[in-house]
DRENTORKOL-3810 file (N, C-alpha, C; in nm, 4 decimals):
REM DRENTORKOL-3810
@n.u->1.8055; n.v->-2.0826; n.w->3.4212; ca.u->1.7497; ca.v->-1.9717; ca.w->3.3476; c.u->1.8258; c.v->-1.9542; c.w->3.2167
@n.u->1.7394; n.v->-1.9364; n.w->3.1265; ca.u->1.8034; ca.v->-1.9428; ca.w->2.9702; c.u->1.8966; c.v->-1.8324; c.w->2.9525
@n.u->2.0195; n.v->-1.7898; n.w->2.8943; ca.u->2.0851; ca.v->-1.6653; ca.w->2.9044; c.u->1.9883; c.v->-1.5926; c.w->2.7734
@n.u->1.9661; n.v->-1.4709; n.w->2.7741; ca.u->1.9178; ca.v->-1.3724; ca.w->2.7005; c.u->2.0281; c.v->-1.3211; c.w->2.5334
@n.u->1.9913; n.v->-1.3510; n.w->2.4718; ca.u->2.0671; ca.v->-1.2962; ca.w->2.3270; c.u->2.0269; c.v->-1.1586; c.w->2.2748
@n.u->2.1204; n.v->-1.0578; n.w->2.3438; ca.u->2.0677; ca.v->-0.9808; ca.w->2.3011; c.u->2.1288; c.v->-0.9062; c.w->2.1678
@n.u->2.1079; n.v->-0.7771; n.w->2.0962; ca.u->2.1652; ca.v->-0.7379; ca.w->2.0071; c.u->2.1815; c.v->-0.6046; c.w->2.0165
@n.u->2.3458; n.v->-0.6016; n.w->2.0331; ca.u->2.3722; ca.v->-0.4319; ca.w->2.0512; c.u->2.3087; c.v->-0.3277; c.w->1.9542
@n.u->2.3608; n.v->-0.3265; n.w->1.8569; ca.u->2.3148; ca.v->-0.2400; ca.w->1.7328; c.u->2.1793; c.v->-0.2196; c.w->1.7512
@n.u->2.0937; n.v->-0.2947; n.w->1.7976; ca.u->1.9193; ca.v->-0.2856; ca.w->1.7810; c.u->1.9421; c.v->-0.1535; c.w->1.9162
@n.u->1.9923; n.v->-0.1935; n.w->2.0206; ca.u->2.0033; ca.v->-0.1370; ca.w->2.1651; c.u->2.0512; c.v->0.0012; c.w->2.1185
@n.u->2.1175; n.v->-0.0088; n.w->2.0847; ca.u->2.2429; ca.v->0.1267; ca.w->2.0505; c.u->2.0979; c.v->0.2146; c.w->1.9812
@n.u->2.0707; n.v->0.1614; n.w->1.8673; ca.u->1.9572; ca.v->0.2260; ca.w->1.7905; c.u->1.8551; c.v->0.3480; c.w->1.8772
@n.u->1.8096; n.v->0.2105; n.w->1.9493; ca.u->1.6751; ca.v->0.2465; ca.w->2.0451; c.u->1.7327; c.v->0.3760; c.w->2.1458
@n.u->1.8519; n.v->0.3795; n.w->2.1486; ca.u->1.9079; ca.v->0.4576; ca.w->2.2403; c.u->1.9094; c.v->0.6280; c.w->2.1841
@n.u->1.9658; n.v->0.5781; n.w->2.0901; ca.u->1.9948; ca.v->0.6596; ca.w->2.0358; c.u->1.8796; c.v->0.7923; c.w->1.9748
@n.u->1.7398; n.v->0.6909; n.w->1.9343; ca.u->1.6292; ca.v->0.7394; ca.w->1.9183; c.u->1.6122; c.v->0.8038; c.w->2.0368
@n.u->1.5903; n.v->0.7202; n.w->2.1092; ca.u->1.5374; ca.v->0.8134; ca.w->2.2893; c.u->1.6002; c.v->0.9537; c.w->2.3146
@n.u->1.7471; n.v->0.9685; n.w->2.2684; ca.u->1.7920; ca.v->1.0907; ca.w->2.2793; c.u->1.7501; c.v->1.2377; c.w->2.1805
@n.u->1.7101; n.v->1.1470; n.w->2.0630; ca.u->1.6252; ca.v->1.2582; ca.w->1.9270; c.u->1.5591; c.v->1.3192; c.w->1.9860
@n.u->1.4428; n.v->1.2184; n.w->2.0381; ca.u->1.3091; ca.v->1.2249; ca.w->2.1249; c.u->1.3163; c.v->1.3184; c.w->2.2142
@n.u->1.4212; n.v->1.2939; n.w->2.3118; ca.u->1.4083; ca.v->1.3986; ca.w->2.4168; c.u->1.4709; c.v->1.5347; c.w->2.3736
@n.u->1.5386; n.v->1.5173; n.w->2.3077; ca.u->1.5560; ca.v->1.6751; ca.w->2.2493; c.u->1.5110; c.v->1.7668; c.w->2.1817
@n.u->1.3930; n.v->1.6930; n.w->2.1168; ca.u->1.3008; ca.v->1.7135; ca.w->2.0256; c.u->1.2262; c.v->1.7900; c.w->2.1236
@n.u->1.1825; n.v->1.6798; n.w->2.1909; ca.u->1.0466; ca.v->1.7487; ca.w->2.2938; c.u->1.0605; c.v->1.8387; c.w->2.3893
@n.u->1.2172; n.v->1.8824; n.w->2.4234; ca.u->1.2433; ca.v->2.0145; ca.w->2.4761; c.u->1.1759; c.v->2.1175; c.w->2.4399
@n.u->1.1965; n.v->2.1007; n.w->2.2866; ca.u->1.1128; ca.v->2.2204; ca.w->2.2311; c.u->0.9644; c.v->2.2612; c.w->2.2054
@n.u->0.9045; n.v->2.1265; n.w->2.2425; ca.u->0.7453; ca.v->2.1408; ca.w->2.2557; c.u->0.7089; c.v->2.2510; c.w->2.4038
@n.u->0.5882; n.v->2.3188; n.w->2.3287; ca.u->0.5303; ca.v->2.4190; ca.w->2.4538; c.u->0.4962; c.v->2.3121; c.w->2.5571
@n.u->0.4751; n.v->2.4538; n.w->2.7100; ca.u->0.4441; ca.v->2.3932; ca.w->2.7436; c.u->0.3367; c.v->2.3763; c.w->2.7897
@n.u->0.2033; n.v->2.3110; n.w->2.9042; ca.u->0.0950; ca.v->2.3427; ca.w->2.9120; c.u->0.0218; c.v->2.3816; c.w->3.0848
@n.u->-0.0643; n.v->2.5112; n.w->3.0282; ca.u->-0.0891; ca.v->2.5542; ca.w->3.1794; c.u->-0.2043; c.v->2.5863; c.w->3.1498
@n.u->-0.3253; n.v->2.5423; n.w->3.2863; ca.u->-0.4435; ca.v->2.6366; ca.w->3.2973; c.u->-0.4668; c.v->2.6478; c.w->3.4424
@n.u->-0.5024; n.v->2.7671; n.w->3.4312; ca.u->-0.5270; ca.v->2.8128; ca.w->3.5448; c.u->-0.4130; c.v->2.8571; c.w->3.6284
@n.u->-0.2992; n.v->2.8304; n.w->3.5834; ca.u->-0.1812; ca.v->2.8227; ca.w->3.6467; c.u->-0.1037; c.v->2.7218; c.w->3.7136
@n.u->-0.2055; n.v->2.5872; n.w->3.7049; ca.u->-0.1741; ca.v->2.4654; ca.w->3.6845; c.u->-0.0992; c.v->2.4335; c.w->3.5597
@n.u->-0.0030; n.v->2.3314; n.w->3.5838; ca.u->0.0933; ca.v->2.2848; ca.w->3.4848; c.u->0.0411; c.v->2.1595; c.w->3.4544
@n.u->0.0001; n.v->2.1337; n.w->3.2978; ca.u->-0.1035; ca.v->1.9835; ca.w->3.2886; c.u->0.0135; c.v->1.9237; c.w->3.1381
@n.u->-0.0065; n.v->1.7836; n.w->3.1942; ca.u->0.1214; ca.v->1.7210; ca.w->3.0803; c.u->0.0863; c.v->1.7624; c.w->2.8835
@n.u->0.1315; n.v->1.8149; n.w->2.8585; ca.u->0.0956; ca.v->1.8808; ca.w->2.7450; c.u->0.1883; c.v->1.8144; c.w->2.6103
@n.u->0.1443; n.v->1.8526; n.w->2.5419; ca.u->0.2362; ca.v->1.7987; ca.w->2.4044; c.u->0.3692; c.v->1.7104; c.w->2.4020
@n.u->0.4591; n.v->1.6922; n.w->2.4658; ca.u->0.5529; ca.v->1.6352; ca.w->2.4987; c.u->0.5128; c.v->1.4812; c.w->2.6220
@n.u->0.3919; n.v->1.5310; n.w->2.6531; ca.u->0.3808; ca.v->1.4133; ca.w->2.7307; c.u->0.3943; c.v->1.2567; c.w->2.6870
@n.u->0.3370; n.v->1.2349; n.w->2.5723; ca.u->0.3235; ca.v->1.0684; ca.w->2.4997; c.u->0.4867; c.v->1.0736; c.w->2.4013
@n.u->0.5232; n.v->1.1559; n.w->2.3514; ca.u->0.6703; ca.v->1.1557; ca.w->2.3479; c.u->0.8061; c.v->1.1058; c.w->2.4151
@n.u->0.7783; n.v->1.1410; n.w->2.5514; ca.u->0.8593; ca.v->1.1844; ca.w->2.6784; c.u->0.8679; c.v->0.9978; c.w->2.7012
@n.u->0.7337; n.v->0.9786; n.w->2.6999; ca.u->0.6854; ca.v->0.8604; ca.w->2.8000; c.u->0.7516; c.v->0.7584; c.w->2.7067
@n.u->0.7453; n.v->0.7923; n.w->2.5885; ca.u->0.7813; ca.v->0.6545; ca.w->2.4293; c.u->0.9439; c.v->0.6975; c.w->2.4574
@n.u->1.0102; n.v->0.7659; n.w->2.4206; ca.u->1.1451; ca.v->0.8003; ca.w->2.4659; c.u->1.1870; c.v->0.7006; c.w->2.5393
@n.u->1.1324; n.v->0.7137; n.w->2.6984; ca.u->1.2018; ca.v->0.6662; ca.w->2.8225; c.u->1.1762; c.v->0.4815; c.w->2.8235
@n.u->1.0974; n.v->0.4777; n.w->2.7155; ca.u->1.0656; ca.v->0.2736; ca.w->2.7089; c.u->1.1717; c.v->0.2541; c.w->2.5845
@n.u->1.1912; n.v->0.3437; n.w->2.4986; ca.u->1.2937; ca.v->0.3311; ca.w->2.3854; c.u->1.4218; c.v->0.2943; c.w->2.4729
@n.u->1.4516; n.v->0.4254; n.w->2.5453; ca.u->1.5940; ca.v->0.4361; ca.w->2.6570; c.u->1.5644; c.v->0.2965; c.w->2.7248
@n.u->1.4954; n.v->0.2461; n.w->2.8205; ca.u->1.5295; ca.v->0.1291; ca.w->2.8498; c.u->1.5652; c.v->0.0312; c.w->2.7839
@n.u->1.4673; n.v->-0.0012; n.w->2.6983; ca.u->1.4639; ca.v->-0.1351; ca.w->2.5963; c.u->1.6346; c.v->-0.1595; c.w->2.5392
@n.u->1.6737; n.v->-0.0414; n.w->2.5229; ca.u->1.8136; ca.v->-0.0311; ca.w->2.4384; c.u->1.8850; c.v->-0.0426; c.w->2.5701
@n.u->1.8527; n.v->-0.0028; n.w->2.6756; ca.u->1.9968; ca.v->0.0017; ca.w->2.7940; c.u->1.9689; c.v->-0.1851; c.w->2.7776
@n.u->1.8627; n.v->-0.2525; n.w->2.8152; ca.u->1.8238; ca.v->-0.3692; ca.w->2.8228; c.u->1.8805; c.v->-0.4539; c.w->2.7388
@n.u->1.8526; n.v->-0.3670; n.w->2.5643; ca.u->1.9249; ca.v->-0.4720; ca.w->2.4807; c.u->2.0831; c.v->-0.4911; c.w->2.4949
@n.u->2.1489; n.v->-0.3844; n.w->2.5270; ca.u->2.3170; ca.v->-0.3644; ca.w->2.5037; c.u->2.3635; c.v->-0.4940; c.w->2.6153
@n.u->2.2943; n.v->-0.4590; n.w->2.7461; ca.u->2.3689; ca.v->-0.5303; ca.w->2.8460; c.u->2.3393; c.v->-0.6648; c.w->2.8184
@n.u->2.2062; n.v->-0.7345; n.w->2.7418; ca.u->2.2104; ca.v->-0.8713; ca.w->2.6916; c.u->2.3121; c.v->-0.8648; c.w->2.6303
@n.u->2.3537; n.v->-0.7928; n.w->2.5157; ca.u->2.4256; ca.v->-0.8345; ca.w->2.3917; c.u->2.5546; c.v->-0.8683; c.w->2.4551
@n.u->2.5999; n.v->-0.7729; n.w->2.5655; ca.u->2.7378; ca.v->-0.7870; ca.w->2.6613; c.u->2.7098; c.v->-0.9584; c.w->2.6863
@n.u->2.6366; n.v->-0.9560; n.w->2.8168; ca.u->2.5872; ca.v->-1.0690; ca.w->2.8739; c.u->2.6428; c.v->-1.1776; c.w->2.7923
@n.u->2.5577; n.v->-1.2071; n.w->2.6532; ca.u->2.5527; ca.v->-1.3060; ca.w->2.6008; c.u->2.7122; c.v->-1.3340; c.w->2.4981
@n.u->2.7918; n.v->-1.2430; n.w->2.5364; ca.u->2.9107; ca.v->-1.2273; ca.w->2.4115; c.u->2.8736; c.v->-1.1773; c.w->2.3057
@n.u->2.7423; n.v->-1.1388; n.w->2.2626; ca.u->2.7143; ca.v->-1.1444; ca.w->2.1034; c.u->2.7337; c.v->-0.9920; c.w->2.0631
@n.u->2.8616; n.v->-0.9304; n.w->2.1125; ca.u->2.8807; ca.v->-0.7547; ca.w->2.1500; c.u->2.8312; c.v->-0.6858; c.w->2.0139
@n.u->2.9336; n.v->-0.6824; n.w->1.9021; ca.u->2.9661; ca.v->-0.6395; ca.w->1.7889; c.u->2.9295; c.v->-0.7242; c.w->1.6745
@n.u->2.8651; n.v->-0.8092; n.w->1.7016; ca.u->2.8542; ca.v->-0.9021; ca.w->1.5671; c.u->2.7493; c.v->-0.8403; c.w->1.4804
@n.u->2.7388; n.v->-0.8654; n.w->1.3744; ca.u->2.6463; ca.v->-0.7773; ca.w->1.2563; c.u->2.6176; c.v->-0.9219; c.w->1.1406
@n.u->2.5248; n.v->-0.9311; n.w->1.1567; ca.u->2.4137; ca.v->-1.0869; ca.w->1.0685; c.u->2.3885; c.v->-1.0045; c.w->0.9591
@n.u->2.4868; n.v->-1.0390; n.w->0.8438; ca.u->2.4422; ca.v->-0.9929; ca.w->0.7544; c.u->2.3570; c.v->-1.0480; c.w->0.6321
@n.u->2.3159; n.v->-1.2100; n.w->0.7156; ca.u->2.2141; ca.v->-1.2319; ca.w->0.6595; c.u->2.0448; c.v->-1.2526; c.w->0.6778
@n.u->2.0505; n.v->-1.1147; n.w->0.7723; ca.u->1.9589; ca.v->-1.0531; ca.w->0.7926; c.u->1.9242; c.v->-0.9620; c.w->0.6307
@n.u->1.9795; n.v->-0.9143; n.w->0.6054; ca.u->1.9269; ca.v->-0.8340; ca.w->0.4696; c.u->1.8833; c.v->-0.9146; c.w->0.3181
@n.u->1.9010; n.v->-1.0560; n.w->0.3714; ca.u->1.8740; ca.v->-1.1144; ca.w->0.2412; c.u->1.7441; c.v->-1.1621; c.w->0.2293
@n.u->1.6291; n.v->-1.1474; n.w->0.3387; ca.u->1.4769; ca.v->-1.1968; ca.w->0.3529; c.u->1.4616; c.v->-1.0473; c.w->0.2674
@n.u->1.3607; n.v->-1.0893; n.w->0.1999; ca.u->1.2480; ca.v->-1.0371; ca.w->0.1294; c.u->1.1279; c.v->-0.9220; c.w->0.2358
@n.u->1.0896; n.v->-0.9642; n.w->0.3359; ca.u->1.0484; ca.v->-0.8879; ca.w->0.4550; c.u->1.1315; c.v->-0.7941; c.w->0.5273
@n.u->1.2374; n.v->-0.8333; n.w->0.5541; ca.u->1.3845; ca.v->-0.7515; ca.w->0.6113; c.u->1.4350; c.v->-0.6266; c.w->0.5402
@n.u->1.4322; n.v->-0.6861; n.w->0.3958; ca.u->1.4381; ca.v->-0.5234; ca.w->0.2726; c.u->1.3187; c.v->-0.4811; c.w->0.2761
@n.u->1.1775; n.v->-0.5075; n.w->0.2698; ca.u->1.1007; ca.v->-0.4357; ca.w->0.3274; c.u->1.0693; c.v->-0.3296; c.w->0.4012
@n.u->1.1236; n.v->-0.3613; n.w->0.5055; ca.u->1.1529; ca.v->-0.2659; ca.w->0.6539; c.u->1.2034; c.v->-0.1791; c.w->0.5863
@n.u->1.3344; n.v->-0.2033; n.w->0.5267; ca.u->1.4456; ca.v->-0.0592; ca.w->0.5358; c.u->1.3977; c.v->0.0162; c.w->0.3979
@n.u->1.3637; n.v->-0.0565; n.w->0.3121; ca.u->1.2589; ca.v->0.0196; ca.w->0.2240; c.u->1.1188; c.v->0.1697; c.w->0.2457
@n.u->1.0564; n.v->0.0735; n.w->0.3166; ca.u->0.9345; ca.v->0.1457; ca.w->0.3939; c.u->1.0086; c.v->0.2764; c.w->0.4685
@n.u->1.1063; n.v->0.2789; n.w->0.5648; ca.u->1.2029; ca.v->0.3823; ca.w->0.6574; c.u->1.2734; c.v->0.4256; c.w->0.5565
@n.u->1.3459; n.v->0.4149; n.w->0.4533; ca.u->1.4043; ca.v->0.4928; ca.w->0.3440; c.u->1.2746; c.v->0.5730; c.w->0.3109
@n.u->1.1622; n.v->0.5282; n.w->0.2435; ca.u->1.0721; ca.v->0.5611; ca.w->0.1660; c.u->0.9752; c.v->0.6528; c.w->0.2151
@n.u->1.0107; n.v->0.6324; n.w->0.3573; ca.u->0.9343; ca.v->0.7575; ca.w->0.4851; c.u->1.0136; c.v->0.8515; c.w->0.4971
@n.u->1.1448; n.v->0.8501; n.w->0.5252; ca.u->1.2000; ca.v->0.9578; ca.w->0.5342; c.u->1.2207; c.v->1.0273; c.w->0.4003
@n.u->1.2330; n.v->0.9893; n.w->0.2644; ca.u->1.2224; ca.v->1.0428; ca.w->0.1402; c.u->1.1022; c.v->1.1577; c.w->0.1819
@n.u->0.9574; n.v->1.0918; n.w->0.1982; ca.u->0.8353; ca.v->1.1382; ca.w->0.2138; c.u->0.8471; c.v->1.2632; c.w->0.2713
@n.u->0.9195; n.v->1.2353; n.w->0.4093; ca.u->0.9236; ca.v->1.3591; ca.w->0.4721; c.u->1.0087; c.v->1.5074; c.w->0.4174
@n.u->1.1051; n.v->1.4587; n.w->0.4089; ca.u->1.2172; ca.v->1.5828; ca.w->0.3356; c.u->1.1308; c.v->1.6468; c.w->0.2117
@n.u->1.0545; n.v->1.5478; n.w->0.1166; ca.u->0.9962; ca.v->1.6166; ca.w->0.0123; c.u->0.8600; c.v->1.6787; c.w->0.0178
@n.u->0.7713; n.v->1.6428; n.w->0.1431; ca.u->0.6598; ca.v->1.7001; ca.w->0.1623; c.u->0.6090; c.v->1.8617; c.w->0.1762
@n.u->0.7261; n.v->1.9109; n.w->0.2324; ca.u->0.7386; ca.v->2.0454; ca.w->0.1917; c.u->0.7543; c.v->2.1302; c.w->0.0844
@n.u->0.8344; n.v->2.0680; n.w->-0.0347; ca.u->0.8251; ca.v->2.1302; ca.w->-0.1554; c.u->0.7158; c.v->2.0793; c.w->-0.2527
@n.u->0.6831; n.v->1.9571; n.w->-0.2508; ca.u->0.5442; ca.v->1.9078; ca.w->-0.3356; c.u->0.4227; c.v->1.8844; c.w->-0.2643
@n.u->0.4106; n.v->1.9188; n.w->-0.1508; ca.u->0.2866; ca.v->1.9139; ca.w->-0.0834; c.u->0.2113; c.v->1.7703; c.w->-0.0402
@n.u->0.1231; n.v->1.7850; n.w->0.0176; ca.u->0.0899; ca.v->1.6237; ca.w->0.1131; c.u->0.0311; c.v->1.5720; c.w->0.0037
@n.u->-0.0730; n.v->1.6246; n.w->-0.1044; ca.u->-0.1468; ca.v->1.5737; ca.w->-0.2055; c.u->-0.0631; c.v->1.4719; c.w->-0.2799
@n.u->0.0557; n.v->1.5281; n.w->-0.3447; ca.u->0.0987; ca.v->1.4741; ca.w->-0.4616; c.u->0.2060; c.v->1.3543; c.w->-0.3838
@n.u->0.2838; n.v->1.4221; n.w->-0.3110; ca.u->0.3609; ca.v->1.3216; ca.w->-0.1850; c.u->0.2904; c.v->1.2145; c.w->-0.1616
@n.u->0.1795; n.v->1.2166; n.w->-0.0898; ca.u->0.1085; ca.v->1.0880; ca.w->0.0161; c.u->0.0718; c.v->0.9976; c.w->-0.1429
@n.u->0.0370; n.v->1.0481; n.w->-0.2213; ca.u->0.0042; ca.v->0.9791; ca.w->-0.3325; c.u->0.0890; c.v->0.8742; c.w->-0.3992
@n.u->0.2557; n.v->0.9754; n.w->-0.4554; ca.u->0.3021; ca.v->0.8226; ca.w->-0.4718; c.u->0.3623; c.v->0.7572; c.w->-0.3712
@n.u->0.4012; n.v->0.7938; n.w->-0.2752; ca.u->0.3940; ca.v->0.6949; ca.w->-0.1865; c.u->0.3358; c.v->0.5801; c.w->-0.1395
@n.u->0.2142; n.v->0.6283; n.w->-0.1115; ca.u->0.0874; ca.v->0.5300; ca.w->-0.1237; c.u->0.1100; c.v->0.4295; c.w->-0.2445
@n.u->0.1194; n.v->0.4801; n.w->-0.3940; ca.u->0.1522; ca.v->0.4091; ca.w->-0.4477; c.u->0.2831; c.v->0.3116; c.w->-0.4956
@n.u->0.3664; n.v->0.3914; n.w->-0.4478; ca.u->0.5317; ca.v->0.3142; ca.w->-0.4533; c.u->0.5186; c.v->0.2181; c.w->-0.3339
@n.u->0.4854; n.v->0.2568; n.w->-0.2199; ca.u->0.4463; ca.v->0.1186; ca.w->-0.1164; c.u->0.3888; c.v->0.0273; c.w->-0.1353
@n.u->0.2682; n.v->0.0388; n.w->-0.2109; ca.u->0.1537; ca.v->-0.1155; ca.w->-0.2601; c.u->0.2198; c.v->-0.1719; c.w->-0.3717
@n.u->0.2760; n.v->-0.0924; n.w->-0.4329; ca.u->0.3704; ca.v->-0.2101; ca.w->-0.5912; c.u->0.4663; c.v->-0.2622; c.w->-0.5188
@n.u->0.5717; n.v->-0.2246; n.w->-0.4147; ca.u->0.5941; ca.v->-0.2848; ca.w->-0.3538; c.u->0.6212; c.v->-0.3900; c.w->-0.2853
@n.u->0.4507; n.v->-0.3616; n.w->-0.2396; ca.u->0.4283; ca.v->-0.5365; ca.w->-0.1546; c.u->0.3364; c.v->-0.6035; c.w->-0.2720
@n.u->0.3368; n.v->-0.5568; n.w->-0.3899; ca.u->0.3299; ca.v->-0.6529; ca.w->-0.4878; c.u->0.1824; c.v->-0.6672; c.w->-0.5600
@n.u->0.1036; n.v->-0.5180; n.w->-0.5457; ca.u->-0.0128; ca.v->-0.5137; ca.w->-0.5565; c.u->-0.0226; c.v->-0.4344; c.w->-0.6914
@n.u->-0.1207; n.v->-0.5169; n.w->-0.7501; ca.u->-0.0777; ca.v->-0.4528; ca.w->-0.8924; c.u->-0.1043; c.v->-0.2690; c.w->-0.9137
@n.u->-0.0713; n.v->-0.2524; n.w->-1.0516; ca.u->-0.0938; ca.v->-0.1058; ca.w->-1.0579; c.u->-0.1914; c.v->-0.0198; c.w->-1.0438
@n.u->-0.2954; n.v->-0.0759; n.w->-1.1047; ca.u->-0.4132; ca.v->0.0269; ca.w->-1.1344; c.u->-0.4741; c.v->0.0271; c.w->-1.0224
@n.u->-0.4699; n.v->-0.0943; n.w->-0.9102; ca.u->-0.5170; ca.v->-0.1556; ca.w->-0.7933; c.u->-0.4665; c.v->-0.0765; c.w->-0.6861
@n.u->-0.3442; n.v->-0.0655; n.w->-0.7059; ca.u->-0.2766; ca.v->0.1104; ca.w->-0.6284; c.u->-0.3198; c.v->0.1801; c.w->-0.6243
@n.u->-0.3111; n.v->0.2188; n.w->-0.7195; ca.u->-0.3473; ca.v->0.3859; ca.w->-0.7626; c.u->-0.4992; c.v->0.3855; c.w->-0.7000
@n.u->-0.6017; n.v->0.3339; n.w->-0.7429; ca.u->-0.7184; ca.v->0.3404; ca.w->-0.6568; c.u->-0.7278; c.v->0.3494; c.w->-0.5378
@n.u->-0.6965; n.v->0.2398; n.w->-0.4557; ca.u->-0.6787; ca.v->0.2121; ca.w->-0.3570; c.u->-0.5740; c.v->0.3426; c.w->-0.2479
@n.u->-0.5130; n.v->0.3872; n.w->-0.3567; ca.u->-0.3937; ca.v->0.5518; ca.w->-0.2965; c.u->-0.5441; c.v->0.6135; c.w->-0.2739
@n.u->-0.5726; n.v->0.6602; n.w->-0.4211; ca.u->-0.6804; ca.v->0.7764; ca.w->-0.4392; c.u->-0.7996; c.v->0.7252; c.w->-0.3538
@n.u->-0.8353; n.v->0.6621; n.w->-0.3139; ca.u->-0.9640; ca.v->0.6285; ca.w->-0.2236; c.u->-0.9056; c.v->0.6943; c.w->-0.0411
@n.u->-0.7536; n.v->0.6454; n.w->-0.0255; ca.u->-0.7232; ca.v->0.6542; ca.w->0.1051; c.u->-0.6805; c.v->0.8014; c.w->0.1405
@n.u->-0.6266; n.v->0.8662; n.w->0.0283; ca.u->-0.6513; ca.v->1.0085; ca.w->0.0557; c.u->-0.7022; c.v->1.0864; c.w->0.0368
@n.u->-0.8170; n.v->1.0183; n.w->-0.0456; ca.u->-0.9378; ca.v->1.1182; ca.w->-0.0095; c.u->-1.0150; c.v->1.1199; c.w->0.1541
@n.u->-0.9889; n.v->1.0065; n.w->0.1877; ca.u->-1.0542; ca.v->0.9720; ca.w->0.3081; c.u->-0.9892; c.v->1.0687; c.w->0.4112
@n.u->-0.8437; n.v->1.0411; n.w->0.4076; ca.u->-0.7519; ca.v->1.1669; ca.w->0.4977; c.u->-0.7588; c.v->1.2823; c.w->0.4947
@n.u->-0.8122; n.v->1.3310; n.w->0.3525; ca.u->-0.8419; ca.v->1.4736; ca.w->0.3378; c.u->-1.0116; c.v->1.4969; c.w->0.3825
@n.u->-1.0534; n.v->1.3977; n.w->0.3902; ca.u->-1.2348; ca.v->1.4634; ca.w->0.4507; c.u->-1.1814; c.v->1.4857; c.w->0.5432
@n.u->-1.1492; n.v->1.3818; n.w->0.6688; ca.u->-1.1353; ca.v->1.3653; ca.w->0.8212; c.u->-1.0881; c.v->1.4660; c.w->0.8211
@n.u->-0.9404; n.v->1.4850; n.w->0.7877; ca.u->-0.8640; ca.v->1.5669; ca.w->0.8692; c.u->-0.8591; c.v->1.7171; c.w->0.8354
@n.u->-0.8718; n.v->1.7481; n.w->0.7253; ca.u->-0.9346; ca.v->1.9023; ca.w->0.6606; c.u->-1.0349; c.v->1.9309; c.w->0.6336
@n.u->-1.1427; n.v->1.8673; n.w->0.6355; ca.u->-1.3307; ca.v->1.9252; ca.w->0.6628; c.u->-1.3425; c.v->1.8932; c.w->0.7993
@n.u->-1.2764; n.v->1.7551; n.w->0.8394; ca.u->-1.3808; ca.v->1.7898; ca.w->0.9266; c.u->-1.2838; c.v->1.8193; c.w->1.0551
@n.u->-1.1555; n.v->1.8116; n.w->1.0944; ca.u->-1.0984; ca.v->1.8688; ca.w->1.2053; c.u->-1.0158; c.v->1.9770; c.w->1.1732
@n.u->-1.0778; n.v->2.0358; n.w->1.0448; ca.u->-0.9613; ca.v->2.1723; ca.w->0.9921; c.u->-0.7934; c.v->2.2020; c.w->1.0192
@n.u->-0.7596; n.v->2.0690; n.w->0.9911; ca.u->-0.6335; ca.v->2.0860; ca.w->0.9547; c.u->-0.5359; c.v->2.1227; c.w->0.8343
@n.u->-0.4416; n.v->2.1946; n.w->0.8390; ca.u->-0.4042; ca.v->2.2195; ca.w->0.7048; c.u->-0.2817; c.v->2.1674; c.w->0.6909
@n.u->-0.2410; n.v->2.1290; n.w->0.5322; ca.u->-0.1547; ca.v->2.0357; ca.w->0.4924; c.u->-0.0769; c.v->2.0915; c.w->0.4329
@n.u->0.0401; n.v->2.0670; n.w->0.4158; ca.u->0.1492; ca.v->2.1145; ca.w->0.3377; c.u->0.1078; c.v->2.1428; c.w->0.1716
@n.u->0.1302; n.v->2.2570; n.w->0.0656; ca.u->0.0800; ca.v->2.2568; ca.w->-0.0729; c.u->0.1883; c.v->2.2614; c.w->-0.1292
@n.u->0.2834; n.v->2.3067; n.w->-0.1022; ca.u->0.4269; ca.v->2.2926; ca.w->-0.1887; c.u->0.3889; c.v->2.4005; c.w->-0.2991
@n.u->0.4707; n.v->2.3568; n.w->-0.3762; ca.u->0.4839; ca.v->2.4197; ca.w->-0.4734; c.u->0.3850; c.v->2.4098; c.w->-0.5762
@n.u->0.2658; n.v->2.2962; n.w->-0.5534; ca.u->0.1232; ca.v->2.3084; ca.w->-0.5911; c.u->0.0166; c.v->2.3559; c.w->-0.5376
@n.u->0.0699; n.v->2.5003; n.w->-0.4808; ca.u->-0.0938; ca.v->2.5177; ca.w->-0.4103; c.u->-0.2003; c.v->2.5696; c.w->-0.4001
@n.u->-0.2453; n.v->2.5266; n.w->-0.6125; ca.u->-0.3104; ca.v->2.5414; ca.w->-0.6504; c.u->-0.4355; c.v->2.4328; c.w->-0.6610
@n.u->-0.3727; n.v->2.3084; n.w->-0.6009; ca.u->-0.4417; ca.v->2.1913; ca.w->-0.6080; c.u->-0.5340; c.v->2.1794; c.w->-0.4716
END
């Protein structure tokens, strides 16, 4: 049987997420009818958590297993796809922290567009392609399932 290579840091990660997760979802209500208790908001959370928590208990004890404990490939960051990733997760969490003061309109927008120049799509080809996709998000999800979106400090738009 082939030995398994695993990678702590990925493990540690996943772990670490699982614990956000579950603390997070402490705070989700909870759900009852009738006086029945039915899996409610926290349920698809709970469930992604506890495959995160494994996967990472899974990865660490490969990484043990295989010797490969502490090592860090740092030429992992030199692919073109690899800065990608941490781009996109920088560029999401930017999204998030600022969505509250400039609102989902102007937010999802350059985003949309700082992501497609990006992956290398020209400009004007963006920008359309932004403005087509959130308009689409704004029918669906505010005509027609009346949801409301963050306006920030534009919410006049």
């Amino acid at each position: 049987m082939k030995k398994q290579k695993g990678n702590f840091w990925f493990g540690l990660t996943l772990v670490l997420i699982a614990i956000i997760d579950f603390y997070q979802t402490i705070k989700f209500p909870s759900f009852e009818v009738s006086g029945i208790r039915l899996p409610g908001p926290a349920f698809f959370p709970v469930i992604l958590g506890i495959v995160f928590f494994i996967g990472g208990v899974y990865e660490i004890i490969c990484s043990f297993m295989s010797g490969n404990t502490f090592k860090i490939n740092l030429g992992w960051f030199k692919s073109w796809e690899n800065r990608n990733i941490i781009f996109f997760l920088l560029s999401s969490l930017i999204y998030v922290i600022l969505l509250n003061y400039f609102g989902f309109i102007i937010c999802t927008l350059i985003l949309l567009v700082i992501l497609m120049l990006r992956l290398r799509v020209k400009f004007l080809t963006s920008i359309g392609i932004s403005l087509i996709v959130l308009a689409i998000i704004l029918v669906v999800f505010q005509f027609f399932f009346n949801v409301s979106f963050p306006t920030g400090i534009f919410s006049f738009i």
